[in-house]
C-alpha positions in Angstrom: -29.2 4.2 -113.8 -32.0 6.7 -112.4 -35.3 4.3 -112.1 -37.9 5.4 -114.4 -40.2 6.1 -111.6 -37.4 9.0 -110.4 -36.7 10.4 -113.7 -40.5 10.8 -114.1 -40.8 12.5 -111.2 -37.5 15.1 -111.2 -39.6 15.8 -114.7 -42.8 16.7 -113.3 -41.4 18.6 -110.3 -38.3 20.1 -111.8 -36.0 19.4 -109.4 -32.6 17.7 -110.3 -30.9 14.4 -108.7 -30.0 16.1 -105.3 -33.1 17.6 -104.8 -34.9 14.9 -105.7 -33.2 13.0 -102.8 -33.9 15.4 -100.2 -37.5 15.5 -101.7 -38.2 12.0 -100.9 -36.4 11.8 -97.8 -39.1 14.3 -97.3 -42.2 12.6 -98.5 -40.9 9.8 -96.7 -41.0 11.1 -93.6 -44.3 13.3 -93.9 -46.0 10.0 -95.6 -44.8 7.6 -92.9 -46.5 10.4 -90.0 -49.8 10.6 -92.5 -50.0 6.5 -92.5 -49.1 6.6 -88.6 -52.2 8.8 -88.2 -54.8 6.9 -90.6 -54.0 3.7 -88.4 -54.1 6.4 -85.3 -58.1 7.2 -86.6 -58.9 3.5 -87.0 -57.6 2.6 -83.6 -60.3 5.6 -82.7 -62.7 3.9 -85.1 -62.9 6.9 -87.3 -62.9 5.6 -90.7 -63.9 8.8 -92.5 -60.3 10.6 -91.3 -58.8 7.4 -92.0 -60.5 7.6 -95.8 -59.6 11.4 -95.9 -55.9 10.9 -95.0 -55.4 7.3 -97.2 -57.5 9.8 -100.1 -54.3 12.6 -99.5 -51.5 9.7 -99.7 -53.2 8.6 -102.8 -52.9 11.7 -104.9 -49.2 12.3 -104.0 -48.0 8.3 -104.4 -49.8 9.3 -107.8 -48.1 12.3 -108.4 -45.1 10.4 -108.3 -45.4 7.7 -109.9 -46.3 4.9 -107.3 -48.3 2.5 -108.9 -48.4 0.0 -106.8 -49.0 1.6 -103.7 -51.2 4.3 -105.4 -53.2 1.0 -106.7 -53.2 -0.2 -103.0 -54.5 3.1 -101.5 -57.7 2.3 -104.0 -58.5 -1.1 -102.5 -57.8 0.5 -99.2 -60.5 2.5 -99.6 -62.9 0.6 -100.9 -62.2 -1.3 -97.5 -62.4 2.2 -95.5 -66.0 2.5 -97.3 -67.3 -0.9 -96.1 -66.5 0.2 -92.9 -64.9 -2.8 -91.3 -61.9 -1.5 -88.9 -59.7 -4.7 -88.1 -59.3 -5.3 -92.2 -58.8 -1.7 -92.9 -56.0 -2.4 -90.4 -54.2 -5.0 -92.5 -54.9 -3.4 -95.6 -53.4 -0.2 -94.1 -50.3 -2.3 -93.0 -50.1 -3.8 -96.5 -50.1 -0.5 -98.0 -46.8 0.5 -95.9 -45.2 -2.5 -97.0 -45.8 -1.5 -100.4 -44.8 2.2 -100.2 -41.7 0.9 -98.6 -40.7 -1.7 -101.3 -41.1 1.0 -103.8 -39.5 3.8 -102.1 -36.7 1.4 -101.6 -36.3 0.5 -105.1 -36.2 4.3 -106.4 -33.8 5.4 -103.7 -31.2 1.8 -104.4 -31.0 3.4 -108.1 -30.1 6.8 -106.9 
């Protein structure tokens, strides 16, 4: 059975089951290069991009249904606003593992 997060989502965006497949294989790839690049700007010490690019993942994880890691990306940043780099860091890491676990469990029901 299609996860409720999946059905959701081939809703809102109209797409059916196979396109919905190649859409997150996709997302997942443009989403893993945006998370690459908000660690990128914190290496650099730039939290604003960082805050920009964690703001973009945010909407889209919510577009889609990603509660958890949409949840995550708002206590990320709050962290991005306090301005402390090395946590921003493991929350950012923490927010990957998230994404992953629940882009994992949509695509096992697919």
């Amino acid at each position: 059975m299609t996860h409720p997060k999946a059905q959701i989502a081939i809703k809102n965006l109209g797409l059916d089951l196979n396109e919905y497949k190649n859409f997150l294989n996709e997302l997942e790839i443009s989403l893993r290069g945006l998370l690459k690049d908000a660690n990128d700007e914190l290496l650099k010490n730039d939290g604003k991009k960082a805050f920009e690019i964690i703001h973009n993942i945010k909407g889209n994880v919510g577009f889609l249904g990603f509660t958890a890691s949409y949840q995550f990306c708002i206590v990320l940043e709050n962290e991005l606003k306090k301005g402390d780099r090395d946590n921003s860091i493991v929350f950012l890491k923490e927010l990957i593992r998230i994404y992953s676990s629940e882009l994992n469990e949509i695509k096992q029901t697919l």
